[in-house]
N, C-alpha and C positions, 0 to 999 in steps of 0.2 A: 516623561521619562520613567517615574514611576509605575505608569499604568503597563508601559511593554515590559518590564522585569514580571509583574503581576500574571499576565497574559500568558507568557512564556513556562514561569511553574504551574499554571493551568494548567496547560497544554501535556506537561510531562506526565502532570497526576493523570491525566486522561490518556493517555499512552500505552498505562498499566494495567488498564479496567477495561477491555475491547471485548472480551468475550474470555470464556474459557473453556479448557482444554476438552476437544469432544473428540478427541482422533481415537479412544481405544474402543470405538462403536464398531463391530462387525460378527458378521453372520456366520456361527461356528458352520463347519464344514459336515455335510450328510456322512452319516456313518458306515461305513462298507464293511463292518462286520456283516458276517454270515448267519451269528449265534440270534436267532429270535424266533417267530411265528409264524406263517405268512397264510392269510385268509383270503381264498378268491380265485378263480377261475385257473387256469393252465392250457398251454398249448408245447404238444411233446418235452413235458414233464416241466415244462420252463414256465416262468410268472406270467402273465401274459393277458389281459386287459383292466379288468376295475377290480384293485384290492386293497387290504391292507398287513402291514407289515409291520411287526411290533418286536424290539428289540431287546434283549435282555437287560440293558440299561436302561431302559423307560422311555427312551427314543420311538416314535411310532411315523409310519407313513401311510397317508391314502390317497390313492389317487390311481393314475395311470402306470401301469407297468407293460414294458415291450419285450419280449424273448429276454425275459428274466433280470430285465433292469428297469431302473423308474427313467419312466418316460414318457414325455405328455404332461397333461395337470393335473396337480395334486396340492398338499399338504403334507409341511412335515413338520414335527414338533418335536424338538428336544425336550431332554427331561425336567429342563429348568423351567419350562413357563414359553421359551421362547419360540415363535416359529415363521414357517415360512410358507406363503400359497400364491402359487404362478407355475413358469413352465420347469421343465425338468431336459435335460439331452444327456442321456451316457449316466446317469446318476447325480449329475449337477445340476446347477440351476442356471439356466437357457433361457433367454429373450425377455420378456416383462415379469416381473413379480414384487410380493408385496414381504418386507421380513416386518416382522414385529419383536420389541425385543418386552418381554413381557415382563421382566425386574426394573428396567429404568424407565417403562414406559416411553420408549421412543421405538420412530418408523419410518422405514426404508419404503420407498412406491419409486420401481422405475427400469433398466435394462440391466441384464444379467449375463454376463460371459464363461463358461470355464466354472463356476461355484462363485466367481466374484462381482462385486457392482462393477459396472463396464459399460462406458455409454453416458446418457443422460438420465439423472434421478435427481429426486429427491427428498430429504431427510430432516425428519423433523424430531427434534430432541424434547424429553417431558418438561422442560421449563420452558419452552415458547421460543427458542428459536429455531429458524430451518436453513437450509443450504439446498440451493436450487440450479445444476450444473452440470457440469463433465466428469467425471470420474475414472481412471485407471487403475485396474486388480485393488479394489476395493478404496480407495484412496482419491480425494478431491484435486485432481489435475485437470487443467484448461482453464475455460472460463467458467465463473460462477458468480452467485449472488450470496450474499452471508446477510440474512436479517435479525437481529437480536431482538428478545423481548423488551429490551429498556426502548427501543426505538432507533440503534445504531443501525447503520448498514454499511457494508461493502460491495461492489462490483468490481470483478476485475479478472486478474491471473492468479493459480492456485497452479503448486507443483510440491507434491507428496504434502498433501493436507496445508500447505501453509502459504500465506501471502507472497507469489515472487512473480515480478513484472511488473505492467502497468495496473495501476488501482484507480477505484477512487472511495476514500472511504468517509462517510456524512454521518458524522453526532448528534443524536436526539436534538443535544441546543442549539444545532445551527451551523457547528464549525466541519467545514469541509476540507481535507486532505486529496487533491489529484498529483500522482506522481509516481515514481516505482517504488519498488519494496524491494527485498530480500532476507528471506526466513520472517516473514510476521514484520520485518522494522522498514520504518521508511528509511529509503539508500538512495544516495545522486540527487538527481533535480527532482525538485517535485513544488509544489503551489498551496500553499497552507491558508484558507482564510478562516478569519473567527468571527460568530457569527457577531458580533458588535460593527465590524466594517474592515477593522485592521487586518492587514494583507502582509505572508510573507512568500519570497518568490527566491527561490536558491539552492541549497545544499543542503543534502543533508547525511548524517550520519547515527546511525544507531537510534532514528525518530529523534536526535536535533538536531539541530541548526549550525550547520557548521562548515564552516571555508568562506568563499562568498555570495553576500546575498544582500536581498535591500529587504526591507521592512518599512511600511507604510500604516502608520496608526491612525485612527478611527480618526484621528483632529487633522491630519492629512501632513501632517511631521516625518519626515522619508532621511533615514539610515541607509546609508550606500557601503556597504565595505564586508570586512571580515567577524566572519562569527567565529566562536569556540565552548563546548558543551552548552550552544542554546544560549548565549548571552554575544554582546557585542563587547569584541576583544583585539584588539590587531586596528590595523591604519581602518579609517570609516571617515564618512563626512556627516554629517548629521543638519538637516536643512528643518524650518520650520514653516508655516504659514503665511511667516510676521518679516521674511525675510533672513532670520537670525543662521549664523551658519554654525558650525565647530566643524574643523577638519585636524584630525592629527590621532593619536595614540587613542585607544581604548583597553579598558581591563576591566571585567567583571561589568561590566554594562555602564561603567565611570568615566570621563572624560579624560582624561589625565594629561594632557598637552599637545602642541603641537609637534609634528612628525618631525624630526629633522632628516629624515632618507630623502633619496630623492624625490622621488613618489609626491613626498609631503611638502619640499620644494617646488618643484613643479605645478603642484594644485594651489600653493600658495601666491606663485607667480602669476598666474593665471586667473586668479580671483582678484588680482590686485590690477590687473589690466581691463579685463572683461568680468563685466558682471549685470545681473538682470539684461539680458537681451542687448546690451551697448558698453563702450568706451567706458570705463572711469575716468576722473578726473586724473589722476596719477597716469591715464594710457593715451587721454587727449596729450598731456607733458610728452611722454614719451613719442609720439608722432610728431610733435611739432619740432623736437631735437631733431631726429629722424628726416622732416623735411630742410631744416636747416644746413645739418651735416650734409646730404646730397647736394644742395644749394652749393654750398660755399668751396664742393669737390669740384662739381661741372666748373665752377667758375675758375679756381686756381688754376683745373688744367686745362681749360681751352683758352685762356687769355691773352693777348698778344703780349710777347715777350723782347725787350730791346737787346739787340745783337750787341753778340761781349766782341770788341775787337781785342 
C-alpha cells in the first residue's frame, strides 16, 4: 500500500521535469528595407543574378537575386550572429533551408513556406535536444518526435507547440505514458506503466489519476475504483495476491470502511454468495432454501385436495 502512494508522488515529481520551454525559437523575418548597398550584376536597372546586399542595420544578403528581389540561393545574416542559407521565392524563404541561430546555438534543417517553417523539419536546441516533425507558420503542429537530452522522449500529436492528442511519452527510467494529452497534460484515458512492473489504466486529469481506474502493483495487488488528485479516494475494491479483499470507502489512499451505498451493497452481496470462481458456503445455504421453497410450492399447489361439501 505504501509502495503505490510512493509510486504516485514519483510520478507527479516527473510531470514537472519533461523538458523546457523552447517555443520562443524563430527565424526573424528578412528585411525589406530599401536603405543599404547592393553589389552585383543588373538587368534593366533591376538586381538581378549573383550579389550581395548589405543593409544599413548590419543585415547583409548573398546569393541569388531575380528582377530586383532575392530569389534562388543564398544567405542571409542578421546583425545579431544569426542566419539563414537555402531557397528564397518573392524575398522569403521558399522550400528547404538551414537557420542557425547563432546566440543560443541552435538549428533549424528542413521546409520553408511564406518566411516560415512549413512542412517537415527539424530542430535541434544547444543543450541536446531536438524535435523531429510537422510544423505550421513556424510552430510544431501534427505529428512529431521530442527527444531530450536526459533520455526522455515523446511521439505523438503537437498543436501550436504543445502535446494535444494521442502521445506516448517514455522516461529515461523506464516509466512509459500512452494516452492523450491536452496543452502539455495528460487528459481522459491514457495507460501509465512504471518501469518496476506496476501498471495504471484509467483517467486522467491534469497528469493525474483521477475518476476511475484500476492500478495493479508490481506484487500483482489490483485497486478497482475511484481516484482523486492521484490517490485512491471514493468506492474501490482493493484485492491482493493471498486472496485478501477490502471493498468500501477510500480517502487519501486509506481504507476507511465499508460502503453503505448501494454499489457497496451489492458488491458485498455478491462476494458473500460467489467467490474465487464458485459458490460459497453461505450461497450453497442459499440454493438449498431456494430448492426447498420451489419444492414445497409445486407440492402445495398441485396436491389432491378433499372436496368441501
Amino acid at each position: 500500500m505504501k509502495k503505490l502512494s510512493f509510486l504516485i508522488i514519483a510520478f507527479f515529481l516527473m510531470a514537472g521535469t519533461m523538458w523546457a520551454d523552447h517555443d520562443k525559437d524563430f527565424v526573424k523575418p528578412v528585411n525589406t528595407s530599401t536603405k543599404g548597398k547592393y553589389t552585383g550584376p543588373r538587368k534593366k536597372g533591376l538586381f538581378h543574378g549573383e550579389g550581395t546586399y548589405r543593409w544599413e542595420n548590419g543585415d547583409v544578403y548573398e546569393g541569388s537575386f531575380v528582377e530586383g528581389k532575392i530569389e534562388g540561393y543564398g544567405v542571409y545574416t542578421w546583425a545579431d550572429g544569426d542566419f539563414y542559407q537555402g531557397y528564397f521565392k518573392d524575398g522569403k524563404q521558399e522550400g528547404k533551408g538551414i537557420a542557425y541561430y547563432d546566440k543560443k546555438g541552435n538549428v533549424f534543417e528542413g521546409n520553408w513556406h511564406n518566411g516560415k517553417r512549413n512542412g517537415k523539419g527539424k530542430l535541434h536546441w544547444a543543450n541536446g535536444d531536438m524535435y523531429e516533425g510537422d510544423w505550421v507558420d513556424d510552430v510544431r503542429t501534427g505529428e512529431g518526435v521530442f527527444t531530450a537530452i536526459n533520455g526522455d522522449e515523446y511521439a505523438g500529436h503537437y498543436d501550436h507547440n504543445q502535446r494535444n492528442g494521442q502521445g506516448t511519452y517514455t522516461w529515461a527510467n523506464g516509466d512509459v505514458f500512452n494516452g492523450n494529452w491536452v496543452d502539455d497534460e495528460r487528459e481522459g484515458e491514457g495507460r501509465y506503466k512504471f518501469a518496476n512492473g506496476a501498471l495504471y489504466e484509467g483517467n486522467f486529469v491534469l497528469s493525474k489519476f483521477e475518476g476511475e481506474g484500476t492500478y495493479t502493483s508490481q506484487n500483482g495487488s489490483v485497486y478497482v475504483g475511484t481516484f482523486h488528485d492521484g490517490r485512491r479516494h471514493g468506492y474501490g475494491v482493493y484485492k491482493t495476491p493471498t486472496g485478501t479483499e477490502l471493498a468500501g470507502n477510500w480517502e487519501n489512499n486509506k481504507f476507511v470502511g465499508e460502503s453503505h451505498s448501494t454499489k457497496g451493497l451489492l458488491t458485498a452481496i455478491k462476494n458473500g454468495i460467489y467467490a474465487d470462481g464458485g459458490l460459497t458456503t453461505f450461497g450453497w445455504v442459499l440454493v438449498a432454501i431456494l430448492i426447498l421453497s420451489l419444492g414445497w410450492f409445486a407440492f402445495s399447489r398441485f396436491r389432491p385436495r378433499k372436496e368441501v361439501k
